[in-house]
MARMIFI-440184 format. One record per atom (N, C-alpha, C): y, z, x; residue in one letter; atom name. Coordinates in Angstrom, 1 decimal. Layout:
<rs>
R      Y      Z      X rotor vokol
R      Y      Z      X     a    CA
...
</rs>
This chain:
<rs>
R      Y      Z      X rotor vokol
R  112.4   85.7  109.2     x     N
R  113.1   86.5  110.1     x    CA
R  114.5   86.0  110.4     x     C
R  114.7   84.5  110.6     x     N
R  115.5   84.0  110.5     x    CA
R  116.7   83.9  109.3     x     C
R  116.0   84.3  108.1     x     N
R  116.7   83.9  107.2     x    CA
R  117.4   85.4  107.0     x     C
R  116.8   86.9  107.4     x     N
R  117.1   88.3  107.4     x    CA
R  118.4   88.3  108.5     x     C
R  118.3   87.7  109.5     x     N
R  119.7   87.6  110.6     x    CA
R  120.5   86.8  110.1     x     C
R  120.1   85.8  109.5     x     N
R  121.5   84.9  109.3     x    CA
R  122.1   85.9  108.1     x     C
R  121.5   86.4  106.9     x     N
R  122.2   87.2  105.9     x    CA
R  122.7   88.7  106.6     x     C
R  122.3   89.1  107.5     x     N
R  123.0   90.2  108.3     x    CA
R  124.3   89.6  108.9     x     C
R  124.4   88.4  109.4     x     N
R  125.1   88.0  110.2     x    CA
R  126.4   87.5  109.2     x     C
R  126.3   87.4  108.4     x     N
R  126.9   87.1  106.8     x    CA
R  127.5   88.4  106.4     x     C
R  127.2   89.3  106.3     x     N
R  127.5   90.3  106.0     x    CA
R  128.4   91.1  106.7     x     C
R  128.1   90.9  107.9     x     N
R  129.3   91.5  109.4     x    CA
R  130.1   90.4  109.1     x     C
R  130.1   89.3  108.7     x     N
R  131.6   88.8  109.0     x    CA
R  132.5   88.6  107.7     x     C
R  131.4   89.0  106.7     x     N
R  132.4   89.4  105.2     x    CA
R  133.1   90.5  105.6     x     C
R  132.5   91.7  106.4     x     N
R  132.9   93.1  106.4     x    CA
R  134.3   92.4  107.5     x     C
R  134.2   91.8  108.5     x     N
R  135.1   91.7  109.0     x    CA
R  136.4   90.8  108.8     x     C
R  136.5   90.5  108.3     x     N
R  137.7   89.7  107.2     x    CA
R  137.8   90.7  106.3     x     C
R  137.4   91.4  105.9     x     N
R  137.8   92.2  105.0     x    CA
R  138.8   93.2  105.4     x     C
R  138.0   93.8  106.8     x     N
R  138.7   94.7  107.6     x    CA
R  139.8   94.1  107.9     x     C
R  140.0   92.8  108.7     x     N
R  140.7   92.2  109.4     x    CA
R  141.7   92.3  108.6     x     C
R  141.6   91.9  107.1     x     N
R  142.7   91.6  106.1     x    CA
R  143.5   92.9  106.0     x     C
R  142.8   94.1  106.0     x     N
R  143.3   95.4  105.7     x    CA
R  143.8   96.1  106.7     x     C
R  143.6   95.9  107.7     x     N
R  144.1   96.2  109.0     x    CA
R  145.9   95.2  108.9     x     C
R  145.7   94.2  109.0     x     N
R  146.3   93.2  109.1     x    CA
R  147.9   93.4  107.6     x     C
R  147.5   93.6  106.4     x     N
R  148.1   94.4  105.4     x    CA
R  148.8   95.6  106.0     x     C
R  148.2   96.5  106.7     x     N
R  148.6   97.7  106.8     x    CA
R  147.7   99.2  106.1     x     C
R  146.9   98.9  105.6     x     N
R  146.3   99.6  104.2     x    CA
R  145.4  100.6  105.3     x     C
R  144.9   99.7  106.3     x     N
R  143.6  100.2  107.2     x    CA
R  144.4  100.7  108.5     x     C
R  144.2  102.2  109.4     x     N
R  144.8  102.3  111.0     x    CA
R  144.4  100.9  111.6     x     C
R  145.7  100.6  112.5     x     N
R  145.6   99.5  113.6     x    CA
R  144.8   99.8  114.8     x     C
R  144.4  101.4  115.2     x     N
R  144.2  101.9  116.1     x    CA
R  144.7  101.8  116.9     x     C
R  144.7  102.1  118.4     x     N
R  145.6  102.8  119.5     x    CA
R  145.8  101.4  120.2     x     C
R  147.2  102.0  120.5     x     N
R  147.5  100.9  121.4     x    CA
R  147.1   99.5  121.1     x     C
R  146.7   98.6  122.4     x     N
R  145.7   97.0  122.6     x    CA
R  144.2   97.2  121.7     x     C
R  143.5   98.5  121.5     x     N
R  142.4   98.8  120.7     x    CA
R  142.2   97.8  119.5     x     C
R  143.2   97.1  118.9     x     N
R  143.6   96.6  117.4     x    CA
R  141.6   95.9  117.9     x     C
R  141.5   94.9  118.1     x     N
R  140.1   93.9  117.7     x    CA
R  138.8   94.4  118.2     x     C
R  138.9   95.8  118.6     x     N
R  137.6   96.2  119.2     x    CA
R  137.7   97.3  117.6     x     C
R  138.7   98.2  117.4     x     N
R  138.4   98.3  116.2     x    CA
R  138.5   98.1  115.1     x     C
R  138.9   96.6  115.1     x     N
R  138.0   96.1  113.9     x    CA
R  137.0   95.5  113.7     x     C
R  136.2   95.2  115.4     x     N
R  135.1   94.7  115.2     x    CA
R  133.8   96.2  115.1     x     C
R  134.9   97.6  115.7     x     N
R  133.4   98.7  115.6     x    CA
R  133.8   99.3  113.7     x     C
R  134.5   99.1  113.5     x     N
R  134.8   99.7  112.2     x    CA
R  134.2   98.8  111.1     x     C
R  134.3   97.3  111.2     x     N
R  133.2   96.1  110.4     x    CA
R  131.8   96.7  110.8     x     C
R  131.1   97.0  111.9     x     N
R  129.9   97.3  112.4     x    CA
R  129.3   98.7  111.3     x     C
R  130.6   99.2  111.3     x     N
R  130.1  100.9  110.8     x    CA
R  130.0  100.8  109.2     x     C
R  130.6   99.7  108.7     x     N
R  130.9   99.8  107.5     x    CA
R  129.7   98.8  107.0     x     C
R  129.0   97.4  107.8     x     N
R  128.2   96.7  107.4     x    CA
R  126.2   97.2  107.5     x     C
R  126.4   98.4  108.6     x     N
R  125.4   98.9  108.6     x    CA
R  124.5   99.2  107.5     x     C
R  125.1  100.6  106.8     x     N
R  124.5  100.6  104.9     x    CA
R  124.7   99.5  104.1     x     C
R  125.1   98.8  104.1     x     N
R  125.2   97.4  103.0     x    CA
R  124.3   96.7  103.3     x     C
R  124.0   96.4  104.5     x     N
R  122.8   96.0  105.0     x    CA
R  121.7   96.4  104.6     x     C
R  121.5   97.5  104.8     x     N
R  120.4   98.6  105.1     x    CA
R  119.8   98.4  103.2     x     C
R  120.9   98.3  102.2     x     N
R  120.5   98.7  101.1     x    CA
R  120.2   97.1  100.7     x     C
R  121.4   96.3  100.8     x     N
R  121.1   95.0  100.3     x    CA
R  120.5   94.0  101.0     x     C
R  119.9   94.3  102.2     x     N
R  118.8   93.4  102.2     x    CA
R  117.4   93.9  102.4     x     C
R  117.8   95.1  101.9     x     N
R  115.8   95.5  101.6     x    CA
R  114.6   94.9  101.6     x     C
R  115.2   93.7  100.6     x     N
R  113.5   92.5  100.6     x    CA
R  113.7   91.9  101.6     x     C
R  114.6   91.7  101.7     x     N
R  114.5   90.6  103.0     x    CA
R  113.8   91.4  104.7     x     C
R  114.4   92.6  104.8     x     N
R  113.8   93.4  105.7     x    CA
R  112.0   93.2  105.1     x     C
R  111.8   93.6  104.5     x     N
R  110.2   93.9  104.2     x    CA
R  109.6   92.5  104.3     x     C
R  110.0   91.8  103.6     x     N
R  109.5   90.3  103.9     x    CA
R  109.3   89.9  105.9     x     C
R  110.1   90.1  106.5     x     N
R  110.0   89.9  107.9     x    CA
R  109.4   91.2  108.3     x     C
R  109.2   92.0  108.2     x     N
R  108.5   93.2  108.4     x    CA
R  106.8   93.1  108.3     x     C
R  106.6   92.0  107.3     x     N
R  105.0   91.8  106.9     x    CA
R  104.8   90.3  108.1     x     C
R  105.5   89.7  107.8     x     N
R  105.4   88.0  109.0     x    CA
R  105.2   89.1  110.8     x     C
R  106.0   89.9  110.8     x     N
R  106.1   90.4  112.2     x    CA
R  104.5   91.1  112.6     x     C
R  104.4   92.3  111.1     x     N
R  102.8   92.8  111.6     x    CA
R  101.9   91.6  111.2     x     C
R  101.6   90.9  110.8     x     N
R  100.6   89.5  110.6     x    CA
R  100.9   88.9  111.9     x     C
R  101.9   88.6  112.5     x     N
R  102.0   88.0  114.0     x    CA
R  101.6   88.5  114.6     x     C
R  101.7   90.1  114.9     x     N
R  100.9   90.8  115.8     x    CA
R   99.4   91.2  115.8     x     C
R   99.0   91.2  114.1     x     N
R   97.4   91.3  114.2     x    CA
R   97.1   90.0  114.5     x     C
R   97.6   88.9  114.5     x     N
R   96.9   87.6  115.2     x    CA
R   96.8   87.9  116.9     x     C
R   97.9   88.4  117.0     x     N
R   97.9   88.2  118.4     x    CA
R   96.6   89.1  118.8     x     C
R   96.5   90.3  118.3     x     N
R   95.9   91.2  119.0     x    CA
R   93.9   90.8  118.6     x     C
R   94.0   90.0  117.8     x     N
R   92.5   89.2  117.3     x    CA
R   92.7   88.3  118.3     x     C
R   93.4   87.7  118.7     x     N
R   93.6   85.9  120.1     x    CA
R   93.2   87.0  121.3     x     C
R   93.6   88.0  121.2     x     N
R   93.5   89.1  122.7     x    CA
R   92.2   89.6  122.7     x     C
R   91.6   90.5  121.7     x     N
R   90.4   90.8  121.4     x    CA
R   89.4   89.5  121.5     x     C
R   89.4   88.3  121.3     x     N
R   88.7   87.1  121.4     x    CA
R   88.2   87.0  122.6     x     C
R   89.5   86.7  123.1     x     N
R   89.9   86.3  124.5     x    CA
R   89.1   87.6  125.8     x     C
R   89.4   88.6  125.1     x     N
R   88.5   89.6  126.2     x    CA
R   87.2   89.4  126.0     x     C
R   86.4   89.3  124.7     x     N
R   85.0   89.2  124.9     x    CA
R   84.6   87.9  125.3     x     C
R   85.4   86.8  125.3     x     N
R   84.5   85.6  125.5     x    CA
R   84.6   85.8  127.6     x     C
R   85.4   86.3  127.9     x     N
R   85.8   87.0  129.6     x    CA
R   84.3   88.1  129.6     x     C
R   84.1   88.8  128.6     x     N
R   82.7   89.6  129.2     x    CA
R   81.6   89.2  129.0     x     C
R   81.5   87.8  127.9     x     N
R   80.1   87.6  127.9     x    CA
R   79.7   86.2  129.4     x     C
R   81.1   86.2  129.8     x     N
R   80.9   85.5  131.2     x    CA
R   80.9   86.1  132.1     x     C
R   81.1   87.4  132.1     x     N
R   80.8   88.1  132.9     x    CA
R   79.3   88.9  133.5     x     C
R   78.9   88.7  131.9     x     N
R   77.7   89.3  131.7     x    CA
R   76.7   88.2  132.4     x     C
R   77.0   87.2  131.9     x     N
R   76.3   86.1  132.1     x    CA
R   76.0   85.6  133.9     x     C
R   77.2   85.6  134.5     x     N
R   77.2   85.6  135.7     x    CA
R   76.7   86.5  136.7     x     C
R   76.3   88.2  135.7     x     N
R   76.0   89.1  136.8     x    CA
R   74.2   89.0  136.3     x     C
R   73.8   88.3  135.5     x     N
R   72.4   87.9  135.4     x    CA
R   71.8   87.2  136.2     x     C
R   72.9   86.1  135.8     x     N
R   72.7   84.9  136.8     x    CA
R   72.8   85.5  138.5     x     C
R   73.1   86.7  139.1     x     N
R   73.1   86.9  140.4     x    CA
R   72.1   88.2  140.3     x     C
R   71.9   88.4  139.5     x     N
R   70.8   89.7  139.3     x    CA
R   69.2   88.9  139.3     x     C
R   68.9   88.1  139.0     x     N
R   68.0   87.3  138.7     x    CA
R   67.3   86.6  139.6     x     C
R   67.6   86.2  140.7     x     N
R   67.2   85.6  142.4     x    CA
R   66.9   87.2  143.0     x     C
R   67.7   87.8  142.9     x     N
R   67.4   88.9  143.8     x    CA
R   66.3   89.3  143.5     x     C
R   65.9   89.8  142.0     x     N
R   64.8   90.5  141.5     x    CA
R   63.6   89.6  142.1     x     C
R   63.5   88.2  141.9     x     N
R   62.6   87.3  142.4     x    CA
R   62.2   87.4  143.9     x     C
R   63.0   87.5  144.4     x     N
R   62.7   87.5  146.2     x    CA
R   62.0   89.4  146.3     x     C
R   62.6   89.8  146.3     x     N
R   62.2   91.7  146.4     x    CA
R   61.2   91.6  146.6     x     C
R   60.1   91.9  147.4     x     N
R   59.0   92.2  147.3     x    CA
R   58.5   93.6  146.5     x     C
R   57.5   93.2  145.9     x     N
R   56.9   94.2  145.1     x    CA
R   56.4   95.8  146.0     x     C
R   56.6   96.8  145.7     x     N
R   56.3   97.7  146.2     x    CA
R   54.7   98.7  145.8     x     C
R   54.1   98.7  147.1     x     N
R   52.8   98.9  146.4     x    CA
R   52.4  100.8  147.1     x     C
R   52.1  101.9  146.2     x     N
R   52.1  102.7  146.0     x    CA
R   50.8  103.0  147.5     x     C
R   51.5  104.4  148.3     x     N
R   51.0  104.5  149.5     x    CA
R   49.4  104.8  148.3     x     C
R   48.1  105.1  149.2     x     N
R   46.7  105.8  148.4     x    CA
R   46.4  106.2  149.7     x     C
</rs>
């Protein structure tokens, strides 16, 4: 997962030196007015999106599989975790079911 953000994070700032350089040349709009670094930081964003999207495919799917395997652990530690909570529950409503039944006196059928 770590290794999919640092190569995204690689990629935004190729895109932006690149922009920056083209902007900077003239080649690329400076945008409005004071605007100049916000759009070159939304125009690097727009342009590194698909590059992303295509060139780190494995890398996406690789953290994609670590993420659902994290989660079906978790949700087996949660499922564990709830039954070993109802077989003490179970256990404890015996354990108070069990005295009572004992004292009750027996009921004996009017004749």
């Amino acid at each position: 997962m770590l290794r999919y953000t640092l190569k995204r994070l690689g990629i935004l700032v190729g895109c932006l030196v690149v922009v920056w350089g083209l902007v900077y040349l003239g080649i690329a709009p400076r945008g409005l007015g004071d605007s100049n670094g916000l759009w070159i930081i939304l125009l690097s964003l727009v342009i590194s999106a698909p590059i992303s999207f295509v060139a780190l495919r494995g890398e996406r799917d690789r953290a994609s599989v670590q993420i659902v395997q994290r989660v079906d652990r978790m949700k087996a530690n949660i499922e564990a975790s709830r039954s070993q909570e109802d077989d003490a529950v179970d256990a404890a409503r015996a354990d108070t079911a069990a005295p009572a039944e004992q004292s009750a006196p027996a009921e004996h059928p009017a004749g």
